[in-house]
N, C-alpha and C positions, 0 to 999 in steps of 0.2 A: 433627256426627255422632259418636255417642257410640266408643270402641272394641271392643266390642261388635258394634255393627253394622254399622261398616266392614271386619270381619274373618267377618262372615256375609257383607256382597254381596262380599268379595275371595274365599271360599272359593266362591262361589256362580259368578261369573264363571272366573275359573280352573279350576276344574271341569267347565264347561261343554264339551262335544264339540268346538263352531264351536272356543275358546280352543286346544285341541290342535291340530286339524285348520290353524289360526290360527299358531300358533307354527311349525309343519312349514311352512307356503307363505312367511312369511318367511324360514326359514333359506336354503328354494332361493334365493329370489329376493335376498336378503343374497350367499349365496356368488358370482349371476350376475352381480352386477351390479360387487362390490367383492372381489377377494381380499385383500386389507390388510385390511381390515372385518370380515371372515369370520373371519381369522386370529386378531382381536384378540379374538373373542366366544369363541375356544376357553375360553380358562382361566374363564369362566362354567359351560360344558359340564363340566369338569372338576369344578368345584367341588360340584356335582349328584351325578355320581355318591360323589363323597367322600363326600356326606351320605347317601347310602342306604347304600356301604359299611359305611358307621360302624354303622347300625342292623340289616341283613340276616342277621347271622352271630346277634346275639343274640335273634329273632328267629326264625330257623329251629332254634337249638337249643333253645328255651323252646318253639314248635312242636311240635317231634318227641317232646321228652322228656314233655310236658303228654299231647299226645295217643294218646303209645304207653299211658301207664303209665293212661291212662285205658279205653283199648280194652280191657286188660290184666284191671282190676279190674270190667269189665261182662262178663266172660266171653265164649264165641268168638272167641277173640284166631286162635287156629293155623288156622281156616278163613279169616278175614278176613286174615291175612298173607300165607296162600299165596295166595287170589284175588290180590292186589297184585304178589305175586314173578310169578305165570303172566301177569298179564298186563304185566307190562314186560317179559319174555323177548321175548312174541309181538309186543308193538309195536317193539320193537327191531328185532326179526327183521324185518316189516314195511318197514321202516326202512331196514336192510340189504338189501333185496331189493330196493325200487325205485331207491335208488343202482348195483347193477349192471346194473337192465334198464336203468337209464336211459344207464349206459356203453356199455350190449352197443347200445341203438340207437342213437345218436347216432355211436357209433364216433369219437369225436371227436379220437383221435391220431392217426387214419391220412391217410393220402395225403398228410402236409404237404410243400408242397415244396420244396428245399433253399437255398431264401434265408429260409423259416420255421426252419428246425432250424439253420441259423447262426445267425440272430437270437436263439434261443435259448440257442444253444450262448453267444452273447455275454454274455446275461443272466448263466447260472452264471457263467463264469468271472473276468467281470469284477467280479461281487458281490463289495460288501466287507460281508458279511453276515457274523456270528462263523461261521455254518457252512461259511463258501466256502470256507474252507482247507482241510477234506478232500473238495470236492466237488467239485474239475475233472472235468470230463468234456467227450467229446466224441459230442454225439447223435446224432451221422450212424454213429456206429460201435455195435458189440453191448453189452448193458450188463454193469458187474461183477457179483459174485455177494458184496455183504457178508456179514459174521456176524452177524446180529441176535438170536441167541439170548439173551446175555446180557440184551440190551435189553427184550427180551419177559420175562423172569422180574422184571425188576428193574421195570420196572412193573405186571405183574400181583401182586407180594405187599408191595408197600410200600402195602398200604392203612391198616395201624393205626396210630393216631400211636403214636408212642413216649413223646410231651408235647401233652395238648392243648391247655395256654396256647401250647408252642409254634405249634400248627398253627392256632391259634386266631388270633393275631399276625399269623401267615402267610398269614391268608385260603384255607389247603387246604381248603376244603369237603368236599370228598371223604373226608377223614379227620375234622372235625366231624362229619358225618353217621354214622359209622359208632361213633364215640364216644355220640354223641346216641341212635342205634340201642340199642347196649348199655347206656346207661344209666337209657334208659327202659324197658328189658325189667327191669331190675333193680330198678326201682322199685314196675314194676307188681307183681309177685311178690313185693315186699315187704309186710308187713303193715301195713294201712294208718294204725292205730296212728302207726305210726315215719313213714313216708312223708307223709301226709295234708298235714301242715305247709310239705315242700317242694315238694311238687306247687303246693301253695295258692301261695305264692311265687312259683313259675316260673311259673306261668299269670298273676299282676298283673304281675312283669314283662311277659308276651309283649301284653299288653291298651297295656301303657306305650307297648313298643312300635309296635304297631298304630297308636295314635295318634298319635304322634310323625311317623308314616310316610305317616298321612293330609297332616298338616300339610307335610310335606318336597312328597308331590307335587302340591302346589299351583300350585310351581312347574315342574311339568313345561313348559308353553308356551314359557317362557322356556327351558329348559333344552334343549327341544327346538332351537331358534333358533337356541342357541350350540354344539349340537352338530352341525346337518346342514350350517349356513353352513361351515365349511372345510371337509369332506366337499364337498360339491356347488364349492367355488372351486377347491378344486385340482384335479379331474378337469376342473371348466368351464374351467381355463385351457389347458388342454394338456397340464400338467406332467406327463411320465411316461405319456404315452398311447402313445404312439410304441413303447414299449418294452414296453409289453403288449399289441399289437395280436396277435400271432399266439397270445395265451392268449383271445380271444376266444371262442371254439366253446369254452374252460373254464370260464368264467366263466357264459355261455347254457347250457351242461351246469348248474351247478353250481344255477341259478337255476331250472331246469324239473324237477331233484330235489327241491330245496326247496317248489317249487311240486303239485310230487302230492303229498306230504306232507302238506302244508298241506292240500291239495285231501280228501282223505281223515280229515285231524284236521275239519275243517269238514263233512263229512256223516255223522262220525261224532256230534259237539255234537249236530248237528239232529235226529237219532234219537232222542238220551237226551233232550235238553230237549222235542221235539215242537216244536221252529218251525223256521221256513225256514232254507235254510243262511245266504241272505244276515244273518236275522235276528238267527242263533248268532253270527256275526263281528262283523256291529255292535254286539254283548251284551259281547265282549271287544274292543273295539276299544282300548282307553286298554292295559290286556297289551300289546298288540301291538303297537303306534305307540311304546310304552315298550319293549319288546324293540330293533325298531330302531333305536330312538335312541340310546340305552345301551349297547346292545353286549353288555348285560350281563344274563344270564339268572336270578341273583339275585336281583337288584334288584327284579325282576317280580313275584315271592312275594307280596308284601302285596298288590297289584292285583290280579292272577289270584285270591286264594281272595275277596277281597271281589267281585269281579265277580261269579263264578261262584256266589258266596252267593245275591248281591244282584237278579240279571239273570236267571240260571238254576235259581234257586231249590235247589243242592245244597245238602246237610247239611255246615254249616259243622266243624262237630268233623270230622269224617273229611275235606274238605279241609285242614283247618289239620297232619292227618298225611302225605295222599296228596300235595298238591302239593310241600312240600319236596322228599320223594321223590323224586316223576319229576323236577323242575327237576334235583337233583343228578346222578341215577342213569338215568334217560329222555334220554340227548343225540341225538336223534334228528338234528338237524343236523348233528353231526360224524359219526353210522355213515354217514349217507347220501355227505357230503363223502368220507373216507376210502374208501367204493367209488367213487366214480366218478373220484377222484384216483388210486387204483391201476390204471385200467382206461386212464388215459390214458395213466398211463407206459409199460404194457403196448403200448398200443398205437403207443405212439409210437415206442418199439424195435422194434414188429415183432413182440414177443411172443405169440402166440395161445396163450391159457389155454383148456382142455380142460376140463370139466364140474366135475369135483375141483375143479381150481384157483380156479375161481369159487366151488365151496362154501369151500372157505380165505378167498376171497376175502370174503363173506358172512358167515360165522361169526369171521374176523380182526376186518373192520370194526367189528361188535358190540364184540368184546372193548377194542380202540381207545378208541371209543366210551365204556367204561365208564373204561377207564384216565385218558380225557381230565376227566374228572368237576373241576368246581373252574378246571380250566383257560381258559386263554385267547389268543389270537394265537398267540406262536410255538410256543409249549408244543402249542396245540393241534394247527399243522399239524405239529410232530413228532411226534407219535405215528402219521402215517403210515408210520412204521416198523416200526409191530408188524404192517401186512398188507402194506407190502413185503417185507420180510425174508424171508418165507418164501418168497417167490418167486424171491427173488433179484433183486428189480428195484433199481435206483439210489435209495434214497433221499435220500441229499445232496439231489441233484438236485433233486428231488422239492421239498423242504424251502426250495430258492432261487427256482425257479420259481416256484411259489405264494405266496410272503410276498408278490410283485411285487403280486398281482392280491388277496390277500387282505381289503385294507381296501372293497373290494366287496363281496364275498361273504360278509363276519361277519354284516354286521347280518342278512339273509334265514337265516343259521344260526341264530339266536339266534331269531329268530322261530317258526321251527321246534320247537325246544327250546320255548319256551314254550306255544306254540299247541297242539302233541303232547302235550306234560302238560296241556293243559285239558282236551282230548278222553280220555286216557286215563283222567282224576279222572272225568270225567263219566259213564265206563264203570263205575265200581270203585265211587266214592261213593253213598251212600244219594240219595234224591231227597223234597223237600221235596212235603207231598202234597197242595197247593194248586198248581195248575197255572198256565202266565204266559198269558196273554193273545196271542195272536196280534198280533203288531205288523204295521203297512202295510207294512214295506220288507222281511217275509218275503220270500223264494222257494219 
């Protein structure tokens, strides 16, 4: 077999749906059967995401900057912006809002009773987390009242880089994007004379990339394998279950927010594309088995705008702008997390918040939410700070509790975050005017 064609059936196989779906029922059944086994497939898992790292950053900024400065130079730029800004306020808001109903009904801090709030109280204080030194507490008692002002200023305006090679190094998304932002508005505006050359550039770049990125996730199957096998052996052996058992009704909170989310980005797809919801799902299934597996809502960019190209028929130029977008600035998984994690602690004290305080609570999360942009793990669950703080509720706290239970809860975040930016592109983007075909496994 020539190499040629053993690199068409390896792309062909690999690709294939059963292969993913294939590589996931391994990992489970790797983690249940062997945790030595599981552990060892880690540094495979790892080596996966390095390799999208490496490509995702030059990739979303040859993205953003390609297809600002092109939107720019076909004119309607300031209608087509604002449509995209109004509708990531409202899916935010969206966002934020089913994290509180979903706190307000569940009530999931209350009535625990006091062999839960010692076990708790164990948790904090015996963490040797960097943050447990300023966060003894004891939960059976009223909570303190920090200052989180500073903390709140000091992540709402540290958006600019100062250096983008540095922030670039540094993997801050958050600040690539907004560099990316400004410098494709600069370009488009530029005469196209001067510009034309580097546009041309960044756009073979971003095509390099694309395909580089084809080729990386070939190996998803595998990749999945070596990332869910010690996920699935350390929770299957026991280890550490004991010690989250009373974060349980947080974790079910935390997954039934995730889940309307989802549930809502999935009847939203099926409106804009006109097929079944189940159909919309199965269209991004490789997004979204790549969300959870990864962890890493990045990473997803090149699969989301080729799915949703290739499956849903949107206009690829205004994906290849809208979805870096929302992946960075759309974190729907974290607004939703951030209300429903302050409505526990809330609740857990005893606090009962009053109409206001839930709008704080709601409009905090969002902002949260935006500040967590780029971020990941611990970073992200601290920025629970910026809608406790105003409350006055214990963030320490907050911050030790949750890392316990968080290696659960990311991957369904992330999935959110991705699945919410498909549905939201699918809202904002143009639509390809050749319609798909009704598949069998609509609903």
């Amino acid at each position: 077999m020539s190499n040629s064609s053993f690199m068409s059936s390896w792309v062909r196989v690999m690709s294939h749906p059963a292969a993913v779906f294939g590589g996931l029922a391994a990992g489970i059944g790797v983690g249940l059967a062997s945790g030595r086994v599981a552990a060892a497939l880690a540094p495979a898992g790892d080596m996966y995401i390095t390799l999208l790292k490496m490509l995702v950053l030059p990739f979303m900024v040859s993205a953003i900057i390609v297809s600002l400065a092109r939107l720019l130079s076909r004119g309607g730029a300031g209608a087509h912006l604002s449509r995209i800004a109004v509708a990531i306020v409202a899916s935010m808001f969206i966002a934020s809002a089913v994290g509180v109903a979903t706190g307000l009904v569940l009530t999931l801090g209350q009535n625990l009773h006091s062999g839960s709030q010692a076990a708790l109280g164990r948790m904090v204080n015996e963490s040797t987390n960097a943050f447990a030194a300023d966060t003894k507490v004891d939960l059976a008692g009223p909570p303190s009242a920090p200052n989180r002002i500073a903390e709140v200023t000091n992540a709402l305006t540290h958006v600019f880089p100062s250096n983008i090679f540095e922030a670039l190094s540094l993997g801050d998304s958050l600040k690539v994007v907004v560099f990316s932002l400004l410098f494709g508005l600069a370009l488009g505006v530029t005469p196209r004379g001067g510009a034309s050359t580097l546009i041309d550039v960044l756009e073979t770049a971003f095509r390099g990339c694309q395909t580089m990125m084809r080729g990386i996730n070939t190996l998803l199957p595998i990749a999945i394998c070596a990332m869910v096998a010690p996920l699935v052996g350390e929770f299957g052996s026991g280890a550490g279950v004991g010690s989250v058992q009373t974060m349980l009704m947080f974790v079910v909170a935390q997954v039934v927010g995730v889940a309307l989310v989802f549930l809502i980005s999935a009847v939203t797809v099926s409106r804009r594309a006109k097929m079944g919801i189940v159909a919309g799902i199965l269209a991004l299934r490789e997004p979204i088995i790549m969300a959870f597996g990864t962890r890493n809502s990045i990473a997803c960019i090149p699969s989301a705008i080729d799915k949703m190209s290739e499956k849903l028929r949107i206009s690829r130029s205004d994906l290849e702008l809208v979805v870096p977008l929302g992946v960075a600035l759309c974190r729907f998984g974290p607004v939703t997390y951030y209300a429903i994690s302050t409505l526990f602690i809330a609740q857990l004290y005893d606090v009962h918040l009053h109409v206001a305080q839930l709008v704080v609570v709601l409009l905090a999360s969002m902002a949260a939410g935006l500040a967590s942009s780029g971020s990941n793990g611990l970073i992200t669950i601290a920025m629970v700070a910026l809608v406790c703080g105003p409350l006055g509720l214990p963030v320490g706290a907050a911050m030790v509790l949750f890392i316990a239970v968080d290696p659960v809860v990311a991957g369904f975040r992330v999935v959110s975050i991705v699945y919410g930016t498909c549905a939201l592109a699918s809202v904002i983007c143009e639509r390809e005017e050749q319609d798909i075909p009704m598949p069998a496994q609509a609903a």
